[in-house]
N, CA, C and O atoms as a DFTB+ gen file, in Angstrom:
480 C
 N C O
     1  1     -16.390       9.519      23.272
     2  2     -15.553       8.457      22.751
     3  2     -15.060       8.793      21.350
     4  3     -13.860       8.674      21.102
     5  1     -16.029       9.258      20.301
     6  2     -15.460       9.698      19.220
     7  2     -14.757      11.066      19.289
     8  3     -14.063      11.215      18.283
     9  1     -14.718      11.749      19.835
    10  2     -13.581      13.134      20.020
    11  2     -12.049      12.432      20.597
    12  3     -10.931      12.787      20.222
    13  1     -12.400      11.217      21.728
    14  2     -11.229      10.608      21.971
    15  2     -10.388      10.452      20.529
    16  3      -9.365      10.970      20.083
    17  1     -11.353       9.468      20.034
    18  2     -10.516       8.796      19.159
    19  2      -9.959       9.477      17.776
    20  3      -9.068       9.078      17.026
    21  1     -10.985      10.916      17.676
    22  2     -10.090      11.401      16.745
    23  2      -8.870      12.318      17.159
    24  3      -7.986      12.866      16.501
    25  1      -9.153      12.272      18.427
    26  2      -7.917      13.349      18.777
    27  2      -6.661      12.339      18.664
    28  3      -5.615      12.762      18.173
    29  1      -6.775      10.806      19.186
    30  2      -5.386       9.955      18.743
    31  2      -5.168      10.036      17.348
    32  3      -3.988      10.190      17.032
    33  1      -6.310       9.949      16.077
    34  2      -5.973       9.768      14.907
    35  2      -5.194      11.056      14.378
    36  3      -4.200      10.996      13.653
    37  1      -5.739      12.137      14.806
    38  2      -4.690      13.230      14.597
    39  2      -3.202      13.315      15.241
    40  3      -2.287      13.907      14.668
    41  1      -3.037      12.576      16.653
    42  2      -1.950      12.864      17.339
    43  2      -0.869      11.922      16.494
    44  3       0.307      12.198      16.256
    45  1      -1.693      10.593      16.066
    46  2      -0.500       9.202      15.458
    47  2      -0.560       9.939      13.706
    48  3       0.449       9.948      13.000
    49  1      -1.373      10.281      13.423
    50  2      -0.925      11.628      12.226
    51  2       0.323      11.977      12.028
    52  3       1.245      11.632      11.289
    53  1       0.049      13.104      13.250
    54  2       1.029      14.367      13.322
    55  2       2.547      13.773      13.409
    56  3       3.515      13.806      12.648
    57  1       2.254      13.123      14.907
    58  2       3.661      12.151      14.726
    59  2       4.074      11.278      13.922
    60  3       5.241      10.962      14.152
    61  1       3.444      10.573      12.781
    62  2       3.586      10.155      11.195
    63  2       4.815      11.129      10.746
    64  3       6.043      11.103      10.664
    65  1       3.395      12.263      10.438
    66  2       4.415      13.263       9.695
    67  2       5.546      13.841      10.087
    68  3       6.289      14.228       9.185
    69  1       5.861      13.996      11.134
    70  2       7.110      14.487      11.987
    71  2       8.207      13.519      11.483
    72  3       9.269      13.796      10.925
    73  1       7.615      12.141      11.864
    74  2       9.133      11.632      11.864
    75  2       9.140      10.463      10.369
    76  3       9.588       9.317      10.336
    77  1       8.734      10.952       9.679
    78  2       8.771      11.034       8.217
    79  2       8.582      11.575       7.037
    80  3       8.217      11.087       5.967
    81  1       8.966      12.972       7.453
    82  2       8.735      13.852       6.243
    83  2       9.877      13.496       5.685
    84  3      10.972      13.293       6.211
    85  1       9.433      13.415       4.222
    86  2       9.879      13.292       3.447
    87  2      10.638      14.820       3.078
    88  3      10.210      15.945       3.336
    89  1      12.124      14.364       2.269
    90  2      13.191      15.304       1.836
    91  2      12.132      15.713       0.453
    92  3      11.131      15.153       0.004
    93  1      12.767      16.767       0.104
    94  2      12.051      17.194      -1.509
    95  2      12.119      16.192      -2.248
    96  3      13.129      15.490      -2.206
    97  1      10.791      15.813      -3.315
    98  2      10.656      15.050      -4.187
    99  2      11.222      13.568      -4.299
   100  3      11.792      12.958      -5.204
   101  1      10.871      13.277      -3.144
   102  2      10.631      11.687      -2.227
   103  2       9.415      11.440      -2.027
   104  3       8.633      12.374      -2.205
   105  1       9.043      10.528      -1.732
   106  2       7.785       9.416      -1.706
   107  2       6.968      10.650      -0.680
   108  3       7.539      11.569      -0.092
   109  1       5.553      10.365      -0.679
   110  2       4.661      10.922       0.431
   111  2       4.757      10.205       1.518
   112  3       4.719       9.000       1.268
   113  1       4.877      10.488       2.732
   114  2       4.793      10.017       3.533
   115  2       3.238       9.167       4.512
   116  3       2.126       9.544       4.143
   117  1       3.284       8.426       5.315
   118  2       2.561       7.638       5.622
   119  2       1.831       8.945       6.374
   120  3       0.655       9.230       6.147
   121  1       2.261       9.331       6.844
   122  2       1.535      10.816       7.909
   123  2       0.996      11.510       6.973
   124  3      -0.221      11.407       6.824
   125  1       1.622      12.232       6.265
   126  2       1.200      13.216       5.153
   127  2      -0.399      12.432       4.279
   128  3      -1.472      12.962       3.991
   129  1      -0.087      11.544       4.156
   130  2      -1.727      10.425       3.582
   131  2      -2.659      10.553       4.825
   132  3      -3.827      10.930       4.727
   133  1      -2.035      10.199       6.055
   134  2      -3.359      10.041       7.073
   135  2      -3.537      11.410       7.910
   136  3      -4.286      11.497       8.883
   137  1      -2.801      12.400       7.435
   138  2      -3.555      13.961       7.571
   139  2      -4.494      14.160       6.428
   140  3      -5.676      14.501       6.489
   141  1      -3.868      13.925       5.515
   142  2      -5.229      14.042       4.128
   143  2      -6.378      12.992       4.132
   144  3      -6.984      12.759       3.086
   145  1      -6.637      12.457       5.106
   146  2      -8.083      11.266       5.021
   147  2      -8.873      11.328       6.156
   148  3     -10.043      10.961       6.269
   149  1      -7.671      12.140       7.530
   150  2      -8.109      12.242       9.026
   151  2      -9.468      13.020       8.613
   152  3      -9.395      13.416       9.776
   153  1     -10.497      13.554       8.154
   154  2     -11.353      14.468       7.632
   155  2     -12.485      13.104       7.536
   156  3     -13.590      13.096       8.080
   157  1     -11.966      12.107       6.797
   158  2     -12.857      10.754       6.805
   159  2     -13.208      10.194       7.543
   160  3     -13.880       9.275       7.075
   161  1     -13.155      10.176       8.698
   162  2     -13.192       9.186       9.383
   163  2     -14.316       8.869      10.216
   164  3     -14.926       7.834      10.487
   165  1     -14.379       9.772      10.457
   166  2     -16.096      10.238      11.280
   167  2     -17.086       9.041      10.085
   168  3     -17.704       8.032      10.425
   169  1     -16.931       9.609       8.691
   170  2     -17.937       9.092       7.342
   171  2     -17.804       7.908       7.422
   172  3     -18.677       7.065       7.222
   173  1     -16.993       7.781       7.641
   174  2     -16.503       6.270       7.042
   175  2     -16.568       5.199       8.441
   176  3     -16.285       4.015       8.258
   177  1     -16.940       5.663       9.783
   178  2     -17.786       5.240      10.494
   179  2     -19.444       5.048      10.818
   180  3     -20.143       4.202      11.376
   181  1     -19.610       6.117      10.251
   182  2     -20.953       6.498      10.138
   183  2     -21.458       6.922       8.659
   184  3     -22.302       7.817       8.695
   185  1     -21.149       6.508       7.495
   186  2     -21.462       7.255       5.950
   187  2     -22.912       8.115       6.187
   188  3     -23.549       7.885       7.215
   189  1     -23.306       8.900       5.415
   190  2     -24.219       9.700       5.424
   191  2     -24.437       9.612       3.905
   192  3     -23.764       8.850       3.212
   193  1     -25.784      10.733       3.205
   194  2     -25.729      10.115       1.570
   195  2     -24.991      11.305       0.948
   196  3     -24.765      11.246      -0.261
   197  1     -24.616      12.311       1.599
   198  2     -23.104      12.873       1.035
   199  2     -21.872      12.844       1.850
   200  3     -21.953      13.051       3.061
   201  1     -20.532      12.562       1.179
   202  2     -19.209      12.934       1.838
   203  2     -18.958      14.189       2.055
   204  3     -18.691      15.092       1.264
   205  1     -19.088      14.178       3.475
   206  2     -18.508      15.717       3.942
   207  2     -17.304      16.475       2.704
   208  3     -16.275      15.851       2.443
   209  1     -17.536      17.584       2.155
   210  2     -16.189      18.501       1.735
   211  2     -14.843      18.259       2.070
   212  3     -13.975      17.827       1.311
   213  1     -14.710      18.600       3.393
   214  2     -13.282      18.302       4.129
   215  2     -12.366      16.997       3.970
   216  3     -11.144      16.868       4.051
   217  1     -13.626      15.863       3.657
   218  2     -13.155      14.467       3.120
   219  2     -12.306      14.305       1.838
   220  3     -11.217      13.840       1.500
   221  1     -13.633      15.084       1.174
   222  2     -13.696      14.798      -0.380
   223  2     -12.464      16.045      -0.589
   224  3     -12.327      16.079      -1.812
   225  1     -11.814      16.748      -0.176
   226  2     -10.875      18.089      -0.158
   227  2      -9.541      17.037      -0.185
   228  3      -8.865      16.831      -1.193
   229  1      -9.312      16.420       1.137
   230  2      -8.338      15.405       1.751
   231  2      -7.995      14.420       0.661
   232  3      -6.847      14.247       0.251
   233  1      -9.376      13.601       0.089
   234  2      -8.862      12.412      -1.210
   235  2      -8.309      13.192      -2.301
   236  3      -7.117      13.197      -2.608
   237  1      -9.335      13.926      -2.938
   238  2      -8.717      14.866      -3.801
   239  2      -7.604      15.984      -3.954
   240  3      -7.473      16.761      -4.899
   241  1      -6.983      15.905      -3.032
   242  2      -5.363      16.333      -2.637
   243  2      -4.620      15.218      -2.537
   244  3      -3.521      15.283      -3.088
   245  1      -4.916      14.147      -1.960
   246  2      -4.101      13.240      -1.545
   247  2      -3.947      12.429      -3.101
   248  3      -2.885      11.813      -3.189
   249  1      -4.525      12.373      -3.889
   250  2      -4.727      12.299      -5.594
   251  2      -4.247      12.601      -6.791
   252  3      -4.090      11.938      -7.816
   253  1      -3.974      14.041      -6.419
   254  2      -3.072      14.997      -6.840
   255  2      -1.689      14.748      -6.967
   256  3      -1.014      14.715      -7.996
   257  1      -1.252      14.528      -5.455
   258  2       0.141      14.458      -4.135
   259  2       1.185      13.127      -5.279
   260  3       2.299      13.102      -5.802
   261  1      -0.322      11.974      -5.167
   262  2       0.474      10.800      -5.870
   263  2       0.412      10.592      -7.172
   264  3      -0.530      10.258      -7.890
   265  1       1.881      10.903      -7.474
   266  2       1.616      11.141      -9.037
   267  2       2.305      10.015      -9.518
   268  3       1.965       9.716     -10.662
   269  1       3.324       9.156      -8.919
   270  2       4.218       8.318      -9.941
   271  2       3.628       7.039      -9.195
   272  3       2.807       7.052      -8.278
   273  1       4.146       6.082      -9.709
   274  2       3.715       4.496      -9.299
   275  2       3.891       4.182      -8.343
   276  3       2.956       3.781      -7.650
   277  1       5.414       4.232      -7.791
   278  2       5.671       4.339      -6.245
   279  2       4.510       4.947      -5.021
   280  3       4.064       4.197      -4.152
   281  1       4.106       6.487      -5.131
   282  2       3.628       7.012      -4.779
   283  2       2.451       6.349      -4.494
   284  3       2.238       6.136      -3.300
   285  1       1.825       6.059      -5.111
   286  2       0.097       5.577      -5.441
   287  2       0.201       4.259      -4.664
   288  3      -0.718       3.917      -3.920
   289  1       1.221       3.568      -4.813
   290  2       1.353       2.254      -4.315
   291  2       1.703       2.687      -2.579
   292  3       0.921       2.301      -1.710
   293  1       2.570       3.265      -2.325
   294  2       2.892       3.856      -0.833
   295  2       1.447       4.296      -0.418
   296  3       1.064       3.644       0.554
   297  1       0.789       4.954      -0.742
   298  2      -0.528       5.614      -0.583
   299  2      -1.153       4.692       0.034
   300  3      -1.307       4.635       1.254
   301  1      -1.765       3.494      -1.213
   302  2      -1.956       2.253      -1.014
   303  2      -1.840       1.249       0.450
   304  3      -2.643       0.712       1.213
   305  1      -0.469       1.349       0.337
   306  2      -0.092       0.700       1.433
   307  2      -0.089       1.234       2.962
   308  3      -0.083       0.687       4.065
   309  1      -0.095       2.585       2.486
   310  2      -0.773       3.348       3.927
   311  2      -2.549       3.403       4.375
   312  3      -3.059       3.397       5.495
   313  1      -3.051       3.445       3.309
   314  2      -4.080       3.728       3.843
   315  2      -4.575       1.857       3.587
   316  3      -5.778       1.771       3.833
   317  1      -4.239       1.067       3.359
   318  2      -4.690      -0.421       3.910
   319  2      -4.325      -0.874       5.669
   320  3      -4.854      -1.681       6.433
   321  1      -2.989       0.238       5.838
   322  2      -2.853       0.221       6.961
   323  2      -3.488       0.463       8.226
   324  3      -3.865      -0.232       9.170
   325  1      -3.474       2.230       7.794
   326  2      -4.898       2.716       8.382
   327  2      -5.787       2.014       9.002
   328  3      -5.924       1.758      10.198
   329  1      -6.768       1.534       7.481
   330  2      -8.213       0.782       7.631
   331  2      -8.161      -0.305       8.768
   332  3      -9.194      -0.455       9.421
   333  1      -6.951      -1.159       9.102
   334  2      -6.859      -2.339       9.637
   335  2      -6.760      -1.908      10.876
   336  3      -6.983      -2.678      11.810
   337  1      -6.325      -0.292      11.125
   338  2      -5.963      -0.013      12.627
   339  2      -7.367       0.654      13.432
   340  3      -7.443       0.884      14.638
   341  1      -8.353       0.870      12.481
   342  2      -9.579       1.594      12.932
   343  2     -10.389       0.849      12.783
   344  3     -10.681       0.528      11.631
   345  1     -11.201       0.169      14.106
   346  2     -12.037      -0.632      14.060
   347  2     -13.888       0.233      13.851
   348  3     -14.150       1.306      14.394
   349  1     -14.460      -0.209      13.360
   350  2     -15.797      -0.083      12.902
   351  2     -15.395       0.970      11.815
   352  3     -15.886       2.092      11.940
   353  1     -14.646       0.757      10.878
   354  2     -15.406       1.635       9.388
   355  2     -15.794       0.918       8.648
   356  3     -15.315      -0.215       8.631
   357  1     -16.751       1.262       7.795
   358  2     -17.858       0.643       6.880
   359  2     -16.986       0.315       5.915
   360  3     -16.369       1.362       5.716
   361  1     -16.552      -0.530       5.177
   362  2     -15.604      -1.370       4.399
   363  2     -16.403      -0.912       2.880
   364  3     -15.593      -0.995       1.957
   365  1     -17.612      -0.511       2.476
   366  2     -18.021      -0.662       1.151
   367  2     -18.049       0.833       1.462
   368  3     -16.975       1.034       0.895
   369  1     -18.344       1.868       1.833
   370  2     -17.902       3.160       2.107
   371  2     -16.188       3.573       1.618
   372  3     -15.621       4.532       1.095
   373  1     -15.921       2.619       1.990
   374  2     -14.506       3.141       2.146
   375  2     -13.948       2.680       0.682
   376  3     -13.176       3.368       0.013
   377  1     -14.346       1.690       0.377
   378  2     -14.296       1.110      -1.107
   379  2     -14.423       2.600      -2.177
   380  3     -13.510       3.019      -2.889
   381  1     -16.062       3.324      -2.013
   382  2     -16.651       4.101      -2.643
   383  2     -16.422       5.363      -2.460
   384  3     -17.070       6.152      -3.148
   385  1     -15.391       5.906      -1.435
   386  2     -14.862       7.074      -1.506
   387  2     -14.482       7.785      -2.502
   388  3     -15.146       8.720      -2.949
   389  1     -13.463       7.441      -2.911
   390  2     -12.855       8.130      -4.190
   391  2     -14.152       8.355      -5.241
   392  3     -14.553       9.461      -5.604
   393  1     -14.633       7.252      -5.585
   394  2     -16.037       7.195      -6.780
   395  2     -16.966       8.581      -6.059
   396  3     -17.440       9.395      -6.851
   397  1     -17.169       8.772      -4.654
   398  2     -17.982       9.667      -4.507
   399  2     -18.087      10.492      -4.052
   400  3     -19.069      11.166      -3.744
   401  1     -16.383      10.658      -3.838
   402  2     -15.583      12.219      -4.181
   403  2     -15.323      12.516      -5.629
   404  3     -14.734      13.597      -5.638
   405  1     -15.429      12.215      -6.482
   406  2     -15.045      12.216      -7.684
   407  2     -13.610      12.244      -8.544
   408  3     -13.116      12.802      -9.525
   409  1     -13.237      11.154      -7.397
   410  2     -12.099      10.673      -7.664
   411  2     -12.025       9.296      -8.908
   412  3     -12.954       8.496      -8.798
   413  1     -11.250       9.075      -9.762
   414  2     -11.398       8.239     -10.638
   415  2     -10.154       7.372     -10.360
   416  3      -9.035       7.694     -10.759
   417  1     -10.444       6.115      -9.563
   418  2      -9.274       4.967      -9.080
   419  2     -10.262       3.723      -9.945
   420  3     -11.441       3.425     -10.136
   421  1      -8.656       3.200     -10.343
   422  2      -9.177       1.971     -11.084
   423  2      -8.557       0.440     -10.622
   424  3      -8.037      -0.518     -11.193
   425  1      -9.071       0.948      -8.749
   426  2      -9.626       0.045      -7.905
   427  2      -9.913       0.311      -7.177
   428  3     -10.041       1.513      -6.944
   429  1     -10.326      -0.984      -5.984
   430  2     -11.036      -0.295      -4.937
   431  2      -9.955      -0.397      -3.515
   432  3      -9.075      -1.258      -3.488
   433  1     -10.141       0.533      -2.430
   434  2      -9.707       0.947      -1.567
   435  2      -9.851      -0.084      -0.222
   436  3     -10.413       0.465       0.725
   437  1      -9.486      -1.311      -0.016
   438  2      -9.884      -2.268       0.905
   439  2      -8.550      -2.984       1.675
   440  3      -7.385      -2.980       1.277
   441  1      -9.024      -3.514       2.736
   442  2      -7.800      -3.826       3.944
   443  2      -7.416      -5.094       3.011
   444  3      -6.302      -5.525       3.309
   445  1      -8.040      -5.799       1.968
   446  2      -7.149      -6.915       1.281
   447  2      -6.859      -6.532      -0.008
   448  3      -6.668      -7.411      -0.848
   449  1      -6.781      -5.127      -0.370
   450  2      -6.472      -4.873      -1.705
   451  2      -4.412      -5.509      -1.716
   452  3      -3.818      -5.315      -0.655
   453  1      -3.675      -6.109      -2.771
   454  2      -2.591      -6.242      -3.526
   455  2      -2.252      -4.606      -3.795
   456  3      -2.667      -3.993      -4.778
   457  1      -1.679      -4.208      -3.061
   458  2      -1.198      -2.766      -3.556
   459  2       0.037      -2.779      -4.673
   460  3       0.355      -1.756      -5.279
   461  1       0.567      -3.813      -4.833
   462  2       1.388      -4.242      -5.888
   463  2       0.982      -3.847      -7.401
   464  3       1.716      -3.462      -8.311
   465  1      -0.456      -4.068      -7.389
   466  2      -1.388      -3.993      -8.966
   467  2      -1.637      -2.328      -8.900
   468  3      -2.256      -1.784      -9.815
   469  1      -1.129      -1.569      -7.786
   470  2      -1.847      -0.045      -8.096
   471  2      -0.415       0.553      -8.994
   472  3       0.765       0.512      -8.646
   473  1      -1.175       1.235     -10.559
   474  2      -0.083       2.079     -11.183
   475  2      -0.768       3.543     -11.267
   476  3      -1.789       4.113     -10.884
   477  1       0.149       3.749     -11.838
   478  2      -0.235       5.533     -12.324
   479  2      -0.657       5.179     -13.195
   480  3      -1.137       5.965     -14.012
């Protein structure tokens, strides 16, 4: 069941990114975010007391990626999306990602976050 389901999270990915790549130096796309987190997902069903690499690789690129306000906020709004479409991930996990990837967000990552309040 879980190989099922990550093989859809990669397939609604891929097709993300296909039919929204972004032109040069345009917004990240909604695909392009949920290829960089697809690595999470397993964790963030099941957390363990470290984040797999491949996770913590994915946030910390995807970190990088969003650099202007727009960006961070699109991010935002993708990955609240995400969360709402994958049933059983651990909600305070997913909060604590970034913090324990060593990512420094100054908020937290949740299906009722205001993505409006996220800046650069």
């Amino acid at each position: 069941m879980a190989n099922t389901m990550f093989v859809k999270v990669i397939l609604l990915a891929m097709t993300c990114f296909v039919l929204s790549s972004p032109l040069a130096n345009a917004a990240l796309s909604c695909g392009q975010i949920q290829l960089s987190i697809t690595p999470c997902i397993g964790y963030l069903r099941s957390p363990t007391p470290t984040v797999p690499a491949p996770c913590c690789n994915g946030v910390r690129n995807l970190n990088n990626l969003a650099k202007t306000t727009p960006d961070r906020q699109g991010a935002c709004r993708c990955l609240k999306f995400t969360a709402t479409r994958f049933p059983g991930l651990n909600l305070p996990a997913l909060a604590a990602l970034p913090t324990n990837c060593g990512v420094n967000l100054p908020y937290k990552i949740s299906p009722s976050i205001d993505c409006n309040i996220v800046k650069h």
